[in-house]
Z-matrix of the N, CA and C atoms (Angstrom, degrees):
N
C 1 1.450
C 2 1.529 1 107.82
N 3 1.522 2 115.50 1 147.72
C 4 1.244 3 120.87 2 -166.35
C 5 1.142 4 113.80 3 -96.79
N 6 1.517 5 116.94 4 112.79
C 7 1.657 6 118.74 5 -173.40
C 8 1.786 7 128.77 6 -21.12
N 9 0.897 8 118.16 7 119.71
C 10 1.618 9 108.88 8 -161.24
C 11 1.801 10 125.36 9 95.92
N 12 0.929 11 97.85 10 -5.04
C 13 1.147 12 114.00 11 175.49
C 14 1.829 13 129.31 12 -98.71
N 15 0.624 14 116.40 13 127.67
C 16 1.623 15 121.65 14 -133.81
C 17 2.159 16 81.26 15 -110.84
N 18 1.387 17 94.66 16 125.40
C 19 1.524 18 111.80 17 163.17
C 20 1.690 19 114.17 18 -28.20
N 21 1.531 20 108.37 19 134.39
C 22 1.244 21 98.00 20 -163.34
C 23 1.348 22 128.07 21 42.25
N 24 1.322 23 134.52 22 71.04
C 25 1.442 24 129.95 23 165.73
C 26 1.561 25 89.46 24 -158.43
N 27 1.290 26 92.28 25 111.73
C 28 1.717 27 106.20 26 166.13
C 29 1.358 28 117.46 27 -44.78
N 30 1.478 29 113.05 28 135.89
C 31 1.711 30 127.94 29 171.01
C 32 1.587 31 95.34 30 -63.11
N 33 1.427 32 97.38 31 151.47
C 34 1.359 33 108.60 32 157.75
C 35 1.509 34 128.93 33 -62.17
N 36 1.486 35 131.49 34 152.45
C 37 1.227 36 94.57 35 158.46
C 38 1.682 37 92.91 36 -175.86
N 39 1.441 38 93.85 37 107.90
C 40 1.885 39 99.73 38 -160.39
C 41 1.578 40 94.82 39 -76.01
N 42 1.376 41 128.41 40 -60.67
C 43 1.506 42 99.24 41 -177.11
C 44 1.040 43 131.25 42 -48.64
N 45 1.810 44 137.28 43 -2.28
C 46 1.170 45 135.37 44 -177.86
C 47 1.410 46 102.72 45 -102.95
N 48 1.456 47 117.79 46 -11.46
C 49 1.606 48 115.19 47 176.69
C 50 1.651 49 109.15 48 -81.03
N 51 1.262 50 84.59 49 -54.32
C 52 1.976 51 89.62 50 162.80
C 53 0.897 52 119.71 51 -53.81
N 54 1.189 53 140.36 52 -30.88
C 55 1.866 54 123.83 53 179.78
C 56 1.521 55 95.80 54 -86.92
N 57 1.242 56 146.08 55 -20.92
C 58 1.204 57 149.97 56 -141.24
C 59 1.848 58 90.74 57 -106.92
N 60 1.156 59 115.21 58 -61.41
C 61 1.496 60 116.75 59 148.37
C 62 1.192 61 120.30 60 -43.39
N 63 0.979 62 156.01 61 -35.63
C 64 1.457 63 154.58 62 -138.44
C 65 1.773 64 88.75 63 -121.81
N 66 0.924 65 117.45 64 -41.05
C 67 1.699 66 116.95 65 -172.76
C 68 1.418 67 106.79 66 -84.67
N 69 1.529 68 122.65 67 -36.85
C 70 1.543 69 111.12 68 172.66
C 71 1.354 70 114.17 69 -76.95
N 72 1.707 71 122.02 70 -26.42
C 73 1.092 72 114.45 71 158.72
C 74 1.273 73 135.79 72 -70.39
N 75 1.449 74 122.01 73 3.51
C 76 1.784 75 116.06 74 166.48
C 77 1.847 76 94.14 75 -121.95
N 78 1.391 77 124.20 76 -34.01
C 79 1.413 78 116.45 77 162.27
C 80 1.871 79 110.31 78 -35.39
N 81 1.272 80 109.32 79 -40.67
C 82 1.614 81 90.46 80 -172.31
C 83 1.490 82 109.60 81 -84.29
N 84 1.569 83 117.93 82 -0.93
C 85 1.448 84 105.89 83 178.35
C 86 1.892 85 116.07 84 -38.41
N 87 1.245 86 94.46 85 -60.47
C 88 1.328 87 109.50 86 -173.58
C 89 1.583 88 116.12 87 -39.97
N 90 1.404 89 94.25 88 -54.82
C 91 2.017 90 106.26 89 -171.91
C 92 2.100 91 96.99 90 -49.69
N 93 1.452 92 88.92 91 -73.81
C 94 1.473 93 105.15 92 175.92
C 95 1.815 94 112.36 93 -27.56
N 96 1.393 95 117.98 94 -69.37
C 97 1.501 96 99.31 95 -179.44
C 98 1.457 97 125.84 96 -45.91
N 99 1.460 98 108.10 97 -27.51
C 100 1.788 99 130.66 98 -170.28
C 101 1.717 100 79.09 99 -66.77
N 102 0.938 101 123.89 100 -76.80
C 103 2.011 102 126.09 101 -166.31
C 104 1.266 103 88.03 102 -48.97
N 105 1.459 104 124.78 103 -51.06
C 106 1.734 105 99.29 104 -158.25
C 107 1.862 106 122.08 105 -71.33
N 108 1.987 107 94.51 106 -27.07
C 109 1.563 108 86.52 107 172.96
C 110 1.358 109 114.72 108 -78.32
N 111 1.392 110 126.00 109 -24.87
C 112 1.280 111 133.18 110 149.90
C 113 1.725 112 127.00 111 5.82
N 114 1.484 113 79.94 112 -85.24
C 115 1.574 114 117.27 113 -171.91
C 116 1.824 115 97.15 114 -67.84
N 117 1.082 116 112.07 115 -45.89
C 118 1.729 117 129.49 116 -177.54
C 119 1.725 118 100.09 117 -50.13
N 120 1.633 119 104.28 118 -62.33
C 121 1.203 120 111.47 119 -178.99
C 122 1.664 121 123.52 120 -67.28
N 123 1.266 122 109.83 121 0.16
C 124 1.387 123 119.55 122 -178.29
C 125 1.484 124 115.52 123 -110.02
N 126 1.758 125 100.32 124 1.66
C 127 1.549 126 102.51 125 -171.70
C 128 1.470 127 115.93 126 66.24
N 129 1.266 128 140.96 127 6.55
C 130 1.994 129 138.81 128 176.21
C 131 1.663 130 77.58 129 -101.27
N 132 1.993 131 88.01 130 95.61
C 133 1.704 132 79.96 131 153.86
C 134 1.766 133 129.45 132 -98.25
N 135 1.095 134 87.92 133 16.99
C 136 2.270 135 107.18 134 178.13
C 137 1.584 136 82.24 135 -84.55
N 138 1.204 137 127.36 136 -77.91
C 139 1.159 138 124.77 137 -179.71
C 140 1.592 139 124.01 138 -13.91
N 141 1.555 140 84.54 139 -60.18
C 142 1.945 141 100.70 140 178.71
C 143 1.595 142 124.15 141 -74.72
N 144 1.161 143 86.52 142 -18.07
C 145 1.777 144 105.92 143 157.41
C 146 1.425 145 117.22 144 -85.51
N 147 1.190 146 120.47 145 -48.16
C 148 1.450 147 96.88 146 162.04
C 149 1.396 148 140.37 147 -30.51
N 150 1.982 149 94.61 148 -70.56
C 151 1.116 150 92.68 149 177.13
C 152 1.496 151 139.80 150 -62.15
N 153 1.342 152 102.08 151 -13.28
C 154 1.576 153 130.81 152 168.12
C 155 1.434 154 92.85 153 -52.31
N 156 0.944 155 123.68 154 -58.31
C 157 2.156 156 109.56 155 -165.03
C 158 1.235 157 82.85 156 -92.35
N 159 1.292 158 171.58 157 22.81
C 160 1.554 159 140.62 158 178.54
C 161 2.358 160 78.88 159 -109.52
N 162 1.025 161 117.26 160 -18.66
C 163 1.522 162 134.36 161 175.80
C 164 1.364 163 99.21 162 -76.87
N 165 1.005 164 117.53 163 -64.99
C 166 1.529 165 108.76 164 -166.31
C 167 1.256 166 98.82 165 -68.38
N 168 1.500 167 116.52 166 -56.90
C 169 1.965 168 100.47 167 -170.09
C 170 1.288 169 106.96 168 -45.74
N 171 1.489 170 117.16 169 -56.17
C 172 1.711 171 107.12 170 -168.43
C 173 1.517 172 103.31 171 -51.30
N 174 1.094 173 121.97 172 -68.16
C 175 2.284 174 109.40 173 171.92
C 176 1.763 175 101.47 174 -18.06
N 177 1.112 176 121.10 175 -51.18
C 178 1.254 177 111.51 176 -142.73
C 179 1.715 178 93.80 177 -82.94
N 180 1.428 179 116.75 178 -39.85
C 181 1.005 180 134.25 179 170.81
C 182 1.454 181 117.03 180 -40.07
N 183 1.126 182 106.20 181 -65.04
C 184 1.756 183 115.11 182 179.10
C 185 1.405 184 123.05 183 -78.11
N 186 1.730 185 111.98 184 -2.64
C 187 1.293 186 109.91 185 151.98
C 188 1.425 187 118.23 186 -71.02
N 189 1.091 188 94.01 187 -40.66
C 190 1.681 189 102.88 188 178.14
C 191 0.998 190 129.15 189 -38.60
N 192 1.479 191 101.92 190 -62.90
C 193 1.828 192 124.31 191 177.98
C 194 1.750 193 101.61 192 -66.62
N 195 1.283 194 116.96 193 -26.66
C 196 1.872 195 94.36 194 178.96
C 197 1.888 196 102.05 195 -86.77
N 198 1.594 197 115.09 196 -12.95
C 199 1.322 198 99.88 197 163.87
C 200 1.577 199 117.17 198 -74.86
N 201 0.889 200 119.79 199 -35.24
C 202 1.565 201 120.80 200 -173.34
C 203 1.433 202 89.48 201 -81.62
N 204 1.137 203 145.37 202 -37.55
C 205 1.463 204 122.20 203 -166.84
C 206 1.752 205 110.57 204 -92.15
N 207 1.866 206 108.88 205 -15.55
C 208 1.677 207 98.75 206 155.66
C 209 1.076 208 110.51 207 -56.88
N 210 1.442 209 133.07 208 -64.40
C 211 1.464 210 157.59 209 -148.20
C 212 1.875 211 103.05 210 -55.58
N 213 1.549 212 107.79 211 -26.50
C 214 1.404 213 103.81 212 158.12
C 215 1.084 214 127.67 213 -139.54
N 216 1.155 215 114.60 214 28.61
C 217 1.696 216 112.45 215 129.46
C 218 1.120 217 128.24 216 -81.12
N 219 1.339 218 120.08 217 14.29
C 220 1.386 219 136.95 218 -162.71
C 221 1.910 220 128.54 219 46.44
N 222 1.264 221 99.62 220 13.75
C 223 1.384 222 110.27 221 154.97
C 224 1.471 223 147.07 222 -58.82
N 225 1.620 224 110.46 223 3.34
C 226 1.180 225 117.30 224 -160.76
C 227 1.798 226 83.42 225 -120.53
N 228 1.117 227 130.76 226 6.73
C 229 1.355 228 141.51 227 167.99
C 230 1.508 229 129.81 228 -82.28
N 231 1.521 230 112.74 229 -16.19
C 232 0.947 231 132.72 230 -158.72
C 233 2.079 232 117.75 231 178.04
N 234 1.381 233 109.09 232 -177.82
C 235 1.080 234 118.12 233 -170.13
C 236 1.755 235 111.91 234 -64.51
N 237 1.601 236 112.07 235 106.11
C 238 1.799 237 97.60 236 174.64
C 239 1.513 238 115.11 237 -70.31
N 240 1.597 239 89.33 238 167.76
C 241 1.582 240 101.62 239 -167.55
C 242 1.940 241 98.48 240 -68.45
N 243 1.090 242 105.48 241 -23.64
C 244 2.141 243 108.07 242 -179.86
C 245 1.290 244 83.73 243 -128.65
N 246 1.191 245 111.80 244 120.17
C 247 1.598 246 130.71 245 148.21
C 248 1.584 247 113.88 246 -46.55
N 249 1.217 248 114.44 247 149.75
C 250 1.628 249 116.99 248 168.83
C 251 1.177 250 115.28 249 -44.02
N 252 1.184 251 136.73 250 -62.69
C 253 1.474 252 122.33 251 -169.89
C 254 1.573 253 103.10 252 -59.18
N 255 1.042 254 149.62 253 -26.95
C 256 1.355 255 163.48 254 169.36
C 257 1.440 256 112.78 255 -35.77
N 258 1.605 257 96.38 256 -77.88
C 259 1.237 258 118.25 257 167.15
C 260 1.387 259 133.79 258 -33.38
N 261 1.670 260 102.10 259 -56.24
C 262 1.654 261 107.80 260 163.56
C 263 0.881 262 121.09 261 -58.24
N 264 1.305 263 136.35 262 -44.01
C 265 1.687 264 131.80 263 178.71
C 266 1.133 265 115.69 264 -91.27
N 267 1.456 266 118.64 265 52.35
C 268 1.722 267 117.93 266 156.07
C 269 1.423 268 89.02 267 -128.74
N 270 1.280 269 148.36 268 156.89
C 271 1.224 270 148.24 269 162.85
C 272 0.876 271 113.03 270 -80.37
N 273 1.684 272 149.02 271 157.37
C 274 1.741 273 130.31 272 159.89
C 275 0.815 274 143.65 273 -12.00
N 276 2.389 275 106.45 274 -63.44
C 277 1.600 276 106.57 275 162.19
C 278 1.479 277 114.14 276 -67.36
N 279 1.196 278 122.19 277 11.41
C 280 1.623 279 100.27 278 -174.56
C 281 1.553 280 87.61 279 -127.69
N 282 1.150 281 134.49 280 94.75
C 283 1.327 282 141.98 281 171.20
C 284 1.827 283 108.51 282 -97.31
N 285 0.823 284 129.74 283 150.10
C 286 1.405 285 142.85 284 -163.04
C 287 1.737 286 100.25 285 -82.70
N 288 1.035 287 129.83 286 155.10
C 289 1.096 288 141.95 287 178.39
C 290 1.615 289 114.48 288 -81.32
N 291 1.526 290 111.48 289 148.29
C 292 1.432 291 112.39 290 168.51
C 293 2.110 292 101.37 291 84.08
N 294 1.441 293 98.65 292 28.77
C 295 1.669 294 99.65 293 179.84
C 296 1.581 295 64.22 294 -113.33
């Protein structure tokens, strides 16, 4: 335990919050389309619009979190180990090897 740190009280630890963010934000892609054909198939298209932006923010969201989480791994300094196009086509659970 890390000096100052008080029994039972979780360490910090921002790259693990960022991937943890970054994974519930593309993990819910899936749930979310299920509500949106849902809602589609039920005719409530406010509904299907909803879930349409609660979809897009999370995209927008989990771009975010893989910029802030290059930016300290120090990848945003230089050449990453998967190039962008790379990156997009692995999904979360399927992340590339050698991270």
């Amino acid at each position: 335990m890390a000096d100052g740190a008080k029994k039972g009280e979780a360490m910090r630890d921002e790259h693990y919050d960022l991937v943890s963010v970054l994974y519930h934000a593309l993990q819910s892609q899936e749930t979310i389309d299920q509500y949106i054909q849902d809602a589609d198939e039920g005719g409530d298209t406010a509904l299907a619009q909803f879930f349409r932006e609660i979809r897009d923010e999370d995209l927008l969201r989990a771009d975010r979190a893989k910029v802030l989480l290059r930016e300290r791994l120090g990848r945003g300094k230089g050449k990453d180990i998967v190039d962008e196009t790379s990156m997009e086509s692995f999904p979360a659970s399927d992340a590339p090897g050698g991270y």
